[in-house]
C-alpha positions as CSV (number, residue, x, y, z in Angstrom):
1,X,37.4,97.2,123.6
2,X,37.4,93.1,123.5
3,X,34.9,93.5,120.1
4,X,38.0,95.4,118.4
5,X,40.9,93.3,120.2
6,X,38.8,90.2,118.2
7,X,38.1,91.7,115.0
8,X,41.9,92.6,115.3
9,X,42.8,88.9,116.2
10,X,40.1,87.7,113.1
11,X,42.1,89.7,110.9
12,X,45.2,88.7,111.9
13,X,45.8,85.6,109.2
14,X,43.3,86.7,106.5
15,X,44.6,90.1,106.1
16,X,47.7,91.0,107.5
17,X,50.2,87.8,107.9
18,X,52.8,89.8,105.7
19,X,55.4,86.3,105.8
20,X,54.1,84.8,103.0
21,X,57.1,83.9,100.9
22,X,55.3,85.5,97.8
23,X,54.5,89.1,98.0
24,X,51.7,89.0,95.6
25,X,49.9,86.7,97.9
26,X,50.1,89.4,100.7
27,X,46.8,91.5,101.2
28,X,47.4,94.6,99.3
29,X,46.2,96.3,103.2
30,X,49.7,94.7,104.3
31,X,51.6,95.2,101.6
32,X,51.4,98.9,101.0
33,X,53.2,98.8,104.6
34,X,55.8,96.9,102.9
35,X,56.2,98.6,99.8
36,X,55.2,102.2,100.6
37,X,56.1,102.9,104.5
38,X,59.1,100.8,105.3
39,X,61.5,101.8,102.8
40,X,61.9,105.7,104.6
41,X,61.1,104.4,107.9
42,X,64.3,102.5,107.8
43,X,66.1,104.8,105.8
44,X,64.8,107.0,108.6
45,X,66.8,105.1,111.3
46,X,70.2,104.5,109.3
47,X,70.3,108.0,109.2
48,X,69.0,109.4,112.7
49,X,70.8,105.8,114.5
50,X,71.1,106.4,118.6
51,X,75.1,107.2,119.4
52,X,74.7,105.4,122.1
53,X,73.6,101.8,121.0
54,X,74.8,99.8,118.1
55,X,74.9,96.0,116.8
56,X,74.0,93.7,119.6
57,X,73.2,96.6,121.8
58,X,70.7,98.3,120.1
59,X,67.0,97.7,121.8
60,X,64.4,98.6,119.7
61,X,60.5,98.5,120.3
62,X,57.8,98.3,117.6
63,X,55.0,98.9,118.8
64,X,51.7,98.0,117.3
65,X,54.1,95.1,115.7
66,X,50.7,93.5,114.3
67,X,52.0,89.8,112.8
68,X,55.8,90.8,113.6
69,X,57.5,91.0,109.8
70,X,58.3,94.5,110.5
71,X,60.1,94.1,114.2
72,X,61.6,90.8,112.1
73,X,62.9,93.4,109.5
74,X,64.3,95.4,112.0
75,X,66.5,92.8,113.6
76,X,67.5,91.3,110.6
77,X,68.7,95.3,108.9
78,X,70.0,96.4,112.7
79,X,71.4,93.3,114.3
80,X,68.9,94.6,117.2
81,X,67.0,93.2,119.8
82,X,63.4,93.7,119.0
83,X,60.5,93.4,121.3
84,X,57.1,93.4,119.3
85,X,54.1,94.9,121.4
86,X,50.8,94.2,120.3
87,X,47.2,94.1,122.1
88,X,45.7,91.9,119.9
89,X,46.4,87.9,120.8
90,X,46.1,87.1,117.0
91,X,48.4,88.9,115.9
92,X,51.1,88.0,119.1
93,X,49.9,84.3,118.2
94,X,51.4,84.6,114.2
95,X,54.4,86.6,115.4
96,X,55.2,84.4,117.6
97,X,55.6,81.5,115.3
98,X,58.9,83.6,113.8
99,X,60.3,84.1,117.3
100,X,64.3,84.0,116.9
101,X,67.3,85.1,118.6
102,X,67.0,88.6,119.7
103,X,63.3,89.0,118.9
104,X,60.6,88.8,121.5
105,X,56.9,89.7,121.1
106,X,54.9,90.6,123.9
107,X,50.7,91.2,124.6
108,X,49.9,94.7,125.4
109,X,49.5,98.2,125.5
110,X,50.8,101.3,126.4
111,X,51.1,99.8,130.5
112,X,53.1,97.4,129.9
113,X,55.9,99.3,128.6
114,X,59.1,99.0,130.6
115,X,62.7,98.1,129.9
116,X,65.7,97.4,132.4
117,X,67.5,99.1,129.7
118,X,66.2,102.3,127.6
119,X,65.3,101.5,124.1
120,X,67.0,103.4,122.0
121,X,64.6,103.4,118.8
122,X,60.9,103.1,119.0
123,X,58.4,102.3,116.3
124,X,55.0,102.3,115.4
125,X,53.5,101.1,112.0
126,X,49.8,101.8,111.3
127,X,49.1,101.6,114.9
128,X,48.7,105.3,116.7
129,X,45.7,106.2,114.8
130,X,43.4,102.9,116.6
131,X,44.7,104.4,120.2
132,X,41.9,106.7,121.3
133,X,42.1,109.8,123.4
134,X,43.2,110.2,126.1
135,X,45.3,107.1,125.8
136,X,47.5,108.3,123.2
137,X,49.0,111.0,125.5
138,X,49.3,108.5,128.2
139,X,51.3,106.4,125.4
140,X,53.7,108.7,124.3
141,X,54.5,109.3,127.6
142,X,55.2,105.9,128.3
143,X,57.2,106.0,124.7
144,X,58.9,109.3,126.7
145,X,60.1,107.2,129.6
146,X,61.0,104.2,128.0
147,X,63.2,105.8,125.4
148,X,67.0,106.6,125.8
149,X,67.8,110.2,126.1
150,X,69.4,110.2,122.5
151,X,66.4,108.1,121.4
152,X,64.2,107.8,118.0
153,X,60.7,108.0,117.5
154,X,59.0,107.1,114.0
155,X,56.0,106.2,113.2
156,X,53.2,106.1,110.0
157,X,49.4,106.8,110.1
158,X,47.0,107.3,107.8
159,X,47.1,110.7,105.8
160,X,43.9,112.7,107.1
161,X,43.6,114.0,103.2
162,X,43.2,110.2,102.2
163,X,40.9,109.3,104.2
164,X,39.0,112.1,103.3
165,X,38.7,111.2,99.7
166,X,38.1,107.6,101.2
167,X,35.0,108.9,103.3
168,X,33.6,110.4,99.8
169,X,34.1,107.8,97.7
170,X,32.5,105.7,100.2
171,X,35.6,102.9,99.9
172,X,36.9,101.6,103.3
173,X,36.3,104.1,105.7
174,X,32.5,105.0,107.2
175,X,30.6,106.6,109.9
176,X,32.2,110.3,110.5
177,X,31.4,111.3,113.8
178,X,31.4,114.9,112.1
179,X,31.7,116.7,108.6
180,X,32.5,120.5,110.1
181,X,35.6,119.5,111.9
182,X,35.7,115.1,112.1
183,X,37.8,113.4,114.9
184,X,37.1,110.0,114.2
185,X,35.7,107.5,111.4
186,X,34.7,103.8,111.3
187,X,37.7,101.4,109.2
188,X,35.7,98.6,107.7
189,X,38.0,95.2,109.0
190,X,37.0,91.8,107.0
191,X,32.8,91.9,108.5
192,X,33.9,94.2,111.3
193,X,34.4,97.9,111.9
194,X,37.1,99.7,114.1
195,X,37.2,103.3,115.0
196,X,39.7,105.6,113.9
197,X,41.2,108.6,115.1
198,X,41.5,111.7,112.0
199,X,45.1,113.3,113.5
200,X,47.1,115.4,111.5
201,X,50.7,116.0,111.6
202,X,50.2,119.5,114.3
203,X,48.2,116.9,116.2
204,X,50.8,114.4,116.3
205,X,53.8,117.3,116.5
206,X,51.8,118.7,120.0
207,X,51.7,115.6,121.9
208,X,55.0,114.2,120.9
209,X,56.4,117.6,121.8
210,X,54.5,117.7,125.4
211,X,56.4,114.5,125.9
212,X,59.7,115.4,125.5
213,X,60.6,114.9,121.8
214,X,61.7,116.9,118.7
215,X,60.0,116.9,115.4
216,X,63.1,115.8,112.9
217,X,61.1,114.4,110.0
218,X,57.5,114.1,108.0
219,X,57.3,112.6,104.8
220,X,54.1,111.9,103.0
221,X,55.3,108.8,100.7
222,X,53.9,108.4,97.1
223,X,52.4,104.9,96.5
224,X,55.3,103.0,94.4
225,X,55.6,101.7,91.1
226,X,56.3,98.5,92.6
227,X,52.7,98.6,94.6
228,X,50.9,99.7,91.5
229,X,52.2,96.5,89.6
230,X,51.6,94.0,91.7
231,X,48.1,95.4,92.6
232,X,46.6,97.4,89.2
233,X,43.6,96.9,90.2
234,X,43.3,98.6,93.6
235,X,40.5,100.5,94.6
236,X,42.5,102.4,96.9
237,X,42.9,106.4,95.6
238,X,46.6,106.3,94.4
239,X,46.9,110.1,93.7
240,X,47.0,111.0,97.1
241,X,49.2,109.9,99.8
242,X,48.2,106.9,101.8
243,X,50.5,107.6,105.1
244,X,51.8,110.3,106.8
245,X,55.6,109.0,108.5
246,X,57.0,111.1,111.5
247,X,60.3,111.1,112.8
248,X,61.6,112.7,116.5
249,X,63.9,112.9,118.6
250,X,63.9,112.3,122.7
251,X,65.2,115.7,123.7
């Protein structure tokens, strides 16, 4: 676990410090966050927003928050308080140099996950597929208990079908534990490697749904026009879906 919590932190500045002031100088591994999973992520929560909290109310968690721009995002489009969770001290180290009102980022995992009061919106971006069994059960329940009762979950992961064509064009992604029915994979990170868990959506849909929620949305979002032009020369496969986005509900 500490070799992945430092190839994490390594990777922190070079590859995924999404503040830059100039997209095009943003990693394109970041910015197809920006470009291709935030847009229905927050168009997610505008239209599925908790009754119960609103303006300076609203208590958000993004967990996984990486370098923070997202949980930034959040506070800035909701007028939330955000608390960024992240178990790698890199990452907690650049978030925390955009620390402002209402926005707090914290070192940790799943066990540290408590509020005095309920969040009402939980997120995760590009983080649930680096949690391995059983832990991710023992994190959605924790995402269970620390939600409100009228509570959002959403969340993105990589699309299993993408890594798939990924694996056989031998481009980011190595080391299948198995070709009949694969479970994990190795994610090449700057000179390091990092497993990764192959979930699909039923996967995702049973656990969250053991722990209390309701499935109310999966979208499979096409890489933009926008992404394409500022990187034309990707080597990422662009005719598949990158990221698989699920949306629930706390039941």
């Amino acid at each position: 676990m500490e070799y992945i919590k430092k190839a994490w932190s390594k990777a922190a500045v070079a590859d995924f410090d999404t503040h830059k002031q100039v997209l095009s100088e943003v990693s394109e591994s970041a910015a197809d966050n920006i470009l291709i999973v935030w847009p229905p992520v927050l168009r997610f929560i505008k239209q599925n927003l908790p009754v119960a909290g609103n303006g300076r109310d609203l208590q958000i968690l993004d967990y996984g928050c990486g370098t923070g721009s997202f949980a930034l995002e959040l506070h800035n489009q909701f007028n939330a308080h955000v608390t960024g969770m992240d178990y790698s001290q890199g990452m907690i180290d650049t978030a925390k140099q955009y620390t402002g009102s209402n926005l707090t980022f914290e070192l940790g995992d799943y066990r540290k996950i408590q509020s005095d009061k309920p969040f009402n919106i939980v997120t995760s971006i590009m983080a649930l597929q680096f949690v391995p069994e059983p832990d991710i059960d023992s994190l959605f329940h924790a995402f269970s208990w620390a939600i409100s009762d009228d509570g959002i979950l959403v969340f993105a992961v990589f699309n299993p079908e993408w890594i798939d064509i990924c694996l056989e064009r031998r481009f980011l992604f190595t080391d299948l534990d198995s070709k009949k029915n694969p479970e994990t994979c190795m994610m090449k990170l700057g000179e390091d490697k990092v497993p990764v868990c192959i979930r699909h959506p039923s996967d995702y849909g049973r656990i969250a749904e053991s722990n209390g929620f309701v499935k109310i949305m999966q979208e499979f979002p096409e890489f933009t026009s926008d992404f394409l032009a500022l990187y034309p020369e990707t080597r990422m496969p662009t005719e598949v879906a990158e990221f698989l986005i699920m949306g629930f509900r706390k039941n």
